[in-house]
N, C-alpha and C positions, 0 to 999 in steps of 0.2 A: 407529570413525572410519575411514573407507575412502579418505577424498578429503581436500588440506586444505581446511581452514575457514576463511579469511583473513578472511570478515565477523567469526569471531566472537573474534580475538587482536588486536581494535583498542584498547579502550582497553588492554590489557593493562596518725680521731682517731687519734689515731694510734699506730700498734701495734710497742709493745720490740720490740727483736729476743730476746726467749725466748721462751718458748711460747706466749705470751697469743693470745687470738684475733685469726687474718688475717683474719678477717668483718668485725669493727668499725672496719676500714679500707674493704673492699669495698663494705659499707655506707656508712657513715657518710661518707666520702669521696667520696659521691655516686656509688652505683652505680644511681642514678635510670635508667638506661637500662636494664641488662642486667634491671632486674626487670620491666619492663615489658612489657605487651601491644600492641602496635597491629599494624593494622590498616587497608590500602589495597586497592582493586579495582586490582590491576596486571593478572590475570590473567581476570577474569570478564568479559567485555564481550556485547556485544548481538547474537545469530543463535542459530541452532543448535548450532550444535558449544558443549563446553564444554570447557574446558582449564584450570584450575585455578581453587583457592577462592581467597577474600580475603583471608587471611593472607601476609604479606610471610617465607616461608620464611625458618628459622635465626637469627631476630631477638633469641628468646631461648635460643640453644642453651646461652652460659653463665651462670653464677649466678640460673639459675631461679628458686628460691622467694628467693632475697633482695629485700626491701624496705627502700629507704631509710628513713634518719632522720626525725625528725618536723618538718616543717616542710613547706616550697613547695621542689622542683627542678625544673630547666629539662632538655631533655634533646633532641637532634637527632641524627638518622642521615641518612644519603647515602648509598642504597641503589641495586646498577647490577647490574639481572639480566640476560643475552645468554643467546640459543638460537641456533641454526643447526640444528638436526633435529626434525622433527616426525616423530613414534613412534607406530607403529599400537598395535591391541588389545595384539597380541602383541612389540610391541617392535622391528618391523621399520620401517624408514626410508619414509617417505613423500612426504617433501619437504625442500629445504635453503633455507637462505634467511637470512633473522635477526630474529629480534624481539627488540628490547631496551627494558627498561623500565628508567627514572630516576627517584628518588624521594627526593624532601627532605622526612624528618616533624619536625614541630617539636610534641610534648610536653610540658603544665605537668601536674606531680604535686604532691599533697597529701599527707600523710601524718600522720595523728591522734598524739596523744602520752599516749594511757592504752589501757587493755586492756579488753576485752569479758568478764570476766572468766564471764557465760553461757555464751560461745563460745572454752571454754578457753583464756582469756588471748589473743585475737586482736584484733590491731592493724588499725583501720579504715584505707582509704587510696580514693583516686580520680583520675581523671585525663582528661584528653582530650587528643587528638591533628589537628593540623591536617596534611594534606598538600599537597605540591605534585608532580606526576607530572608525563613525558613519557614518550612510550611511542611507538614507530614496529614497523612491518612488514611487511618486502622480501622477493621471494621470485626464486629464482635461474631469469634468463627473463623476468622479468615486473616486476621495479624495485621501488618501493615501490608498497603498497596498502593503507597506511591510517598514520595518526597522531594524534597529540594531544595538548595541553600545557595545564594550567592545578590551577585548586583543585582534588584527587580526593574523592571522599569521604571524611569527616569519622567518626573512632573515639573512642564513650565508654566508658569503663569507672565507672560508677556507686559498684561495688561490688566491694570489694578487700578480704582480708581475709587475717592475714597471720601466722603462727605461727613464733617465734625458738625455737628447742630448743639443749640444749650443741651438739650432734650434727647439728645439721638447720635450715633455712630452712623453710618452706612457705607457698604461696600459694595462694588459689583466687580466683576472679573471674566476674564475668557483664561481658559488656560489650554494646555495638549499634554495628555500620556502621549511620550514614544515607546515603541516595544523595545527598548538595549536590554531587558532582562533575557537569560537563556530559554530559546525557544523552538521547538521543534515537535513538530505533528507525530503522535502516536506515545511519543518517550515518556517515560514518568518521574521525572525529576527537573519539571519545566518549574522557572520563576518569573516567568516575563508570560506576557498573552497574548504574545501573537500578531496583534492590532492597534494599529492608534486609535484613542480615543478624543474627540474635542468638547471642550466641557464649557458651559457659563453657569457661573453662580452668582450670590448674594448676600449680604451678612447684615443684618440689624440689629442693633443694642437699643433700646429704650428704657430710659432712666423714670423709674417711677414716683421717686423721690428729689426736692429741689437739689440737694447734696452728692445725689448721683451714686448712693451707696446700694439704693435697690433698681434692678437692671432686668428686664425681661430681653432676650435674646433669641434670634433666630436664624440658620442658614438653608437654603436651598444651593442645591446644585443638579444639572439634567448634564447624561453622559450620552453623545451620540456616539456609538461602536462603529467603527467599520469591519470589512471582510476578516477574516483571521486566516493569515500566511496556513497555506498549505493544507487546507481543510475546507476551505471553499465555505465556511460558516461564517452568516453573519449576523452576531448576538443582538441578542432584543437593548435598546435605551433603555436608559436607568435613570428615573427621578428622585433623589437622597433630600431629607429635611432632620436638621439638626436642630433642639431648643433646649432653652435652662430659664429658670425663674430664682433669682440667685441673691446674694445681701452681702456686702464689705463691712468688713470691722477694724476700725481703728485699731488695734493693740495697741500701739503705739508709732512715734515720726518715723521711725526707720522701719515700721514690721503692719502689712495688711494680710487677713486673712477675708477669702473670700470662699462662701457656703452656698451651695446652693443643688437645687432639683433637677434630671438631665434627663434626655431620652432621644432617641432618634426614628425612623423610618426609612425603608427604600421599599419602594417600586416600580417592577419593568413593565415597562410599559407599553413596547410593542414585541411584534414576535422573532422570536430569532428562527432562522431560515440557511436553508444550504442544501445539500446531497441528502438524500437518505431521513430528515428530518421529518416525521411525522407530523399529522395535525394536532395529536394528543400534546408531543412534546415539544410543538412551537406555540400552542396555547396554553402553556403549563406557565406563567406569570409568578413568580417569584413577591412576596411580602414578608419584607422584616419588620418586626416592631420590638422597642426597649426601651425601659425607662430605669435608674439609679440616680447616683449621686456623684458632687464634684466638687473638691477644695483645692482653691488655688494661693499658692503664698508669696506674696509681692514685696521686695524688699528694695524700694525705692532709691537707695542711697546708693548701694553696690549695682542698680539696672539689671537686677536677675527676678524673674518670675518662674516658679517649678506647679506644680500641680499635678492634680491626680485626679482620673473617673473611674467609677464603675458603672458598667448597664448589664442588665440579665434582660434577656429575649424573652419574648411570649407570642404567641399565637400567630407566629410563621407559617408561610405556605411557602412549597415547593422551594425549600431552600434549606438548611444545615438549620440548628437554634440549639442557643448556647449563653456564655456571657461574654465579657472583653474587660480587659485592663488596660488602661494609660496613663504614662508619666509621663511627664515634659520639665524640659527646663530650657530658657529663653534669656539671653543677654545680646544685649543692644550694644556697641561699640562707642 
């Protein structure tokens, strides 16, 4: 990526305090969000250039492979990504400016109440997710050049399946972006991409301690893109990894706080392709990296979990770098 690309970052129960497991609070307490996957086009929008996949980075850095209780939970994030540098091949500065994307997801989850027991005792679950985006980008010199606010595209996950060990959580998943966000070739006030994308991912919780209060966490997810309506492009795959290394604390029967270290990664992995696309700018491979922090607060009795992350980027290629904020809050019915 030689030059910016401003056409194409437009749309951009509760647990004693002895040993007994801190999961059956994390869980069952409505930790409907952290185990979740979704999925918004903040980052993929419509030209040439490509600068990030559809996953909403660091969304599930903590308690990975946990899946809620079995019933219907409700679950919303308020998601605020900001760049001011766009980063060559090689990680050198090419432009300043800011793109910042806003994103309200509103998620309802399922979650079945017997075991697959073919599928080593795996717990079925499902889920969709509606968005709401706005996303602007200004560049220093030149004011803004592009925006856009409304419905984004819409994230299913079909198919959840979901493994409790003493020791361990684990998830796996297929899900689909549809493009219903607004979309159309050349405009500048796109909030959808264009394209469907189909995703599998993965979530791991590993309990370090017999009590279950220290938890190493991890998620993967690969996005395979297809063509993109009306531009004949078709964006490079995306492989996204989420972790946290994290500790629960008793406060007290009705109140868990949980502390812990966050960071995530994406990189594209193959090349995006189409009309007009260059060899420079279809080998131009996008790498985000960021690490922060993350507290989450469980209040078992009431079944609502809220939380909050921060990450700041560093040494990005071929892509915007910046930091992100998210809040969430989760109840289980």
């Amino acid at each position: 990526m030689r030059h910016p690309p401003p056409r194409l970052t437009k749309a951009a129960e509760e647990m004693p305090a002895d040993r007994r497991s801190v999961r059956r609070d994390i869980a069952a307490s409505s930790s409907t969000w952290v185990g979740l996957v979704v999925a918004v086009v903040a980052f993929a929008s419509p030209g040439r250039a490509q600068v990030r996949g559809v996953y909403p980075l660091g969304m599930n850095a903590t308690n990975s492979g946990v899946t809620p209780g079995a019933g219907f939970s409700y679950a919303n994030a308020l998601l605020f990504y900001s760049r001011d540098q766009l980063r060559g091949p090689n990680g050198e500065v090419l432009a300043t400016g800011r793109q910042s994307v806003l994103m309200d997801l509103n998620t309802l989850v399922w979650v079945g109440d017997s075991e697959i027991w073919l599928l080593g005792g795996a717990v079925p679950s499902a889920s969709a997710t509606v968005p709401v985006a706005n996303n602007s980008l200004t560049a220093t010199g030149r004011g803004e050049l592009s925006g856009g606010e409304g419905l984004a595209d819409s994230y299913y996950q079909p198919l959840i399946l979901a493994w409790r060990k003493p020791r361990a959580d684990v998830r796996a998943v297929y899900g689909f972006l549809a493009p219903t966000g607004r979309f159309s070739a050349g405009a500048n006030d796109n909030v959808g991409s264009g394209y469907w994308t189909s995703t599998v991912s993965g979530g791991e919780t590993f309990y370090l301690t017999e009590n279950k209060a220290t938890a190493l966490s991890a998620f993967q997810m690969y996005e395979f893109h297809t063509e993109q309506e009306g531009t004949g492009i078709h964006p490079g795959d995306t492989f996204n990894l989420d972790y946290s290394l994290t500790q629960t604390f008793a406060l007290h029967e009705a109140l868990r706080l949980q502390l812990g270290l966050v960071g995530y990664n994406q990189w594209q992995t193959t090349d995006k392709t189409g009309p007009n696309v260059t060899p420079t700018e279809a080998s131009a491979h996008y790498v985000v990296n960021a690490l922060g922090f993350a507290c989450n607060v469980v209040l078992p009795v009431w079944k609502v979990n809220t939380g909050f992350k921060y990450f700041k980027e560093f040494a990005n290629r071929s892509t915007f770098q910046g930091y992100s904020l998210q809040f969430t809050v989760a109840v289980k019915f």
